[in-house]
C-alpha positions as CSV (number, residue, x, y, z in Angstrom):
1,X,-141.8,191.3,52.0
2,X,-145.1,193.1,53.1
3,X,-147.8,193.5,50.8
4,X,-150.0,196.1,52.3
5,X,-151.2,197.9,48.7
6,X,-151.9,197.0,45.2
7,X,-148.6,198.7,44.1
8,X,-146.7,196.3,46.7
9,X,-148.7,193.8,44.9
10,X,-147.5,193.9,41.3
11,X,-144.0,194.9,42.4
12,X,-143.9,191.6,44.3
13,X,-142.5,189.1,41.5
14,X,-145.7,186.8,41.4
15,X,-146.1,185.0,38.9
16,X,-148.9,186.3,36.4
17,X,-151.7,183.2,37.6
18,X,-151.2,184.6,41.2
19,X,-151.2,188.5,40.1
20,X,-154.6,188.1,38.2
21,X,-156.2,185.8,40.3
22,X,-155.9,188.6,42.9
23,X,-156.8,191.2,40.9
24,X,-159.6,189.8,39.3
25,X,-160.9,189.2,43.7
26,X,-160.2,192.5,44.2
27,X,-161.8,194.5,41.1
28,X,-165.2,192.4,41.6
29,X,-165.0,192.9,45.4
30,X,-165.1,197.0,45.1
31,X,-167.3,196.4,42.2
32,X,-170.3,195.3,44.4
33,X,-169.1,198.5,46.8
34,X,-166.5,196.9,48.5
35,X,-163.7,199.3,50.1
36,X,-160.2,199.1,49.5
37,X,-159.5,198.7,53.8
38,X,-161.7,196.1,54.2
39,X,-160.7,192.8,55.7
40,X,-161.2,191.1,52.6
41,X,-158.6,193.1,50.6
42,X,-156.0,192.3,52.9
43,X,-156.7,189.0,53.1
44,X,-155.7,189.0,49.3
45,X,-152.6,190.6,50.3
46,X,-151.8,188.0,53.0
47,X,-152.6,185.4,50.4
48,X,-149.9,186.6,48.2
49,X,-147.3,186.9,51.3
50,X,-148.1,183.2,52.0
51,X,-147.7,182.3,48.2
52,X,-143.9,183.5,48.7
53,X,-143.0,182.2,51.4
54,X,-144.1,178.9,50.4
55,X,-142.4,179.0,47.2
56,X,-139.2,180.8,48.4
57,X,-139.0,178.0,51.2
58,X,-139.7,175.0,48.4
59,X,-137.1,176.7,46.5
60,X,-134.6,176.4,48.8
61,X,-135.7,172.8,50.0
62,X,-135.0,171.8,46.3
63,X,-131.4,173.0,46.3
């Protein structure tokens, strides 16, 4: 799954840790005038790719 937009983001089955942890990056980093496109916003979205894929691989490692 792609995460390319805050919507992607909470429709993306994280758990609620994950979901506010990246929020609470990305509300303080347009609060000292960040953009939305900046690098550092999709690095928050890669960051919740990778936390699926590692999860969704364990899970299946487990079984």
């Amino acid at each position: 799954m792609g995460i390319n937009t805050i919507e992607d983001l909470f429709n993306a089955k994280l758990p609620a840790e994950v979901i506010r942890d990246i929020d609470k990056r990305i509300t303080d980093w347009l609060a000292v005038g960040g953009g939305e496109d900046d690098p550092y916003i999709k690095q928050q979205f890669r960051y919740a790719e990778n936390y699926l894929k590692m999860t969704r691989r364990n899970d299946l490692l487990i079984k």
